[in-house]
C-alpha positions as CSV (number, residue, x, y, z in Angstrom):
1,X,-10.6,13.3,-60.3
2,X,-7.0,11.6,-59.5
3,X,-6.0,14.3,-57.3
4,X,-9.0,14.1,-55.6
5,X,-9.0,10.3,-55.1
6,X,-5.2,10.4,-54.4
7,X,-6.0,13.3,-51.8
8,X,-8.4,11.3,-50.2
9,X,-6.1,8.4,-49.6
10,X,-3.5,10.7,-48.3
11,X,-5.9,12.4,-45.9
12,X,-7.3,8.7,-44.6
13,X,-3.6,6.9,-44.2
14,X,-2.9,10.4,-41.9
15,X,-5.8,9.7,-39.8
16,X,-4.9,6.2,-39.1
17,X,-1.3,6.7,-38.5
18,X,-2.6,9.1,-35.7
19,X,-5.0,7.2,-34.1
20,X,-2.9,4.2,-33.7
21,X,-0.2,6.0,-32.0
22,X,-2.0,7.1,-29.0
23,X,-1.8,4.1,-26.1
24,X,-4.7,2.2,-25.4
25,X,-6.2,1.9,-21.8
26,X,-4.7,-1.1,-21.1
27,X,-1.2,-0.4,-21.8
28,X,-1.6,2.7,-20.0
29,X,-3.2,1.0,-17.0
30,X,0.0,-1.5,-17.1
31,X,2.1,1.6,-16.9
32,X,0.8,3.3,-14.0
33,X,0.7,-0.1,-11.9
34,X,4.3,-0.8,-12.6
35,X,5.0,3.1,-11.2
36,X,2.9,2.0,-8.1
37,X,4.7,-1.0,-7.1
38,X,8.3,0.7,-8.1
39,X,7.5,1.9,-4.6
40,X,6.5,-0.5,-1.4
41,X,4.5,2.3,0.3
42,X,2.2,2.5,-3.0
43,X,1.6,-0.9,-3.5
44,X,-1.7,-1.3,-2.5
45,X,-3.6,1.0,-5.0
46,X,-6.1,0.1,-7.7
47,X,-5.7,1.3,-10.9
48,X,-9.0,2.1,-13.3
49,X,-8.3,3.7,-16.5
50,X,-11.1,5.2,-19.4
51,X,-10.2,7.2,-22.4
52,X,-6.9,7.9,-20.8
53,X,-8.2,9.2,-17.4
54,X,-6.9,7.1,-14.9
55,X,-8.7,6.8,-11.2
56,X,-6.6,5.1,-8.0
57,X,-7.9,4.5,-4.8
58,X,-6.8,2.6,-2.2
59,X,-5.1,3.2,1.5
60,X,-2.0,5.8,1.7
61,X,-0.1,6.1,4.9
62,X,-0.2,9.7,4.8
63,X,-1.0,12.8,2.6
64,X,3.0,13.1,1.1
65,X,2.3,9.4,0.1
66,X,-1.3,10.2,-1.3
67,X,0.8,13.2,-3.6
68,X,3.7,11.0,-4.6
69,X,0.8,8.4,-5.8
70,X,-0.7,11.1,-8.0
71,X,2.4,12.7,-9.2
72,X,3.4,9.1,-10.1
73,X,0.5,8.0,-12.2
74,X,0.7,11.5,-14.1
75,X,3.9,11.1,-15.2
76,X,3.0,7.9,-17.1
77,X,2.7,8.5,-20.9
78,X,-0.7,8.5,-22.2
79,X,-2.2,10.0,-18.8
80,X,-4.4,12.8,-19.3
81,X,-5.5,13.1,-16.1
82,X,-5.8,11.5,-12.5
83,X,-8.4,11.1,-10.0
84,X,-6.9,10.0,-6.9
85,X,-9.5,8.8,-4.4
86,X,-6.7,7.3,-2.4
87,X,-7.7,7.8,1.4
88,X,-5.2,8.5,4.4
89,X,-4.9,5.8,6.8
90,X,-6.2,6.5,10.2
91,X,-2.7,6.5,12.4
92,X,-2.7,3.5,14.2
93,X,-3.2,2.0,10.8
94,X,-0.4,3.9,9.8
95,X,1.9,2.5,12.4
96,X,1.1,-1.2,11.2
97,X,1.9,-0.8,7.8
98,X,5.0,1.2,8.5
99,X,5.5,-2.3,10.8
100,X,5.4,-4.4,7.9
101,X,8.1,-2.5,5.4
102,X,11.3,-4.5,5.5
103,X,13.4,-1.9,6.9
104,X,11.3,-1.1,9.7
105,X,10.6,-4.8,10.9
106,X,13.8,-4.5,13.4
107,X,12.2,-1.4,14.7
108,X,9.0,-2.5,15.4
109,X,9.5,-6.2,17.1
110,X,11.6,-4.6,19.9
C-alpha cells in the first residue's frame, strides 16, 4: 500500500515537471516577434500563436522574404509548426518599401 501511494506520487511529480517545461503561447509568440523585427524587411508581420502552431501574415516584398519569414519563426523554440499567410507585395509596392529601408533612401530620392 506504501509502494503504491509512494509510486503514485512519483508518477504525478513526473507529469508536472513535464508539463511545465514546455513554453506557453505567449512566450513563444514573444519569440517569434523578436526574430521578425531582428530583420527591417520582416517587420511588418502579425504573429498568432495556438497550442504551439504559430500563423504570420502580413506584406513580404518578395517570395525569398516570404521563406526567410517562415524559416525564421520555425526556428523559434517551442514552434511546432508555421502557417505563413504572408502575401507578396505587388511590385510597385515593392519599390516603396525597398524606398523606405535606411540604406536605400540615398538611392531612391535621386
Amino acid at each position: 500500500m506504501k509502494l503504491t501511494k509512494l509510486l503514485m506520487a512519483v508518477v504525478v511529480s513526473a507529469s508536472m515537471l513535464f508539463v511545465s517545461c514546455k513554453p506557453k503561447d505567449a512566450d513563444i509568440k514573444t519569440a517569434v516577434e523578436t526574430a521578425l523585427k531582428a530583420e527591417p524587411t520582416m517587420s511588418g508581420t502579425t504573429v498568432e500563436v495556438k497550442d504551439g502552431v504559430v500563423t504570420i501574415g502580413g506584406e513580404c516584398k518578395d517570395d525569398a522574404c516570404k521563406t526567410a519569414c517562415e524559416t525564421a519563426v520555425a526556428a523559434v523554440k517551442g514552434v511546432k509548426s508555421v502557417v505563413n499567410n504572408c502575401t507578396v507585395a505587388p511590385l510597385l509596392h515593392r519599390l516603396r518599401l525597398l524606398c523606405q529601408l535606411p540604406s536605400m533612401q540615398l538611392k531612391c530620392n535621386r
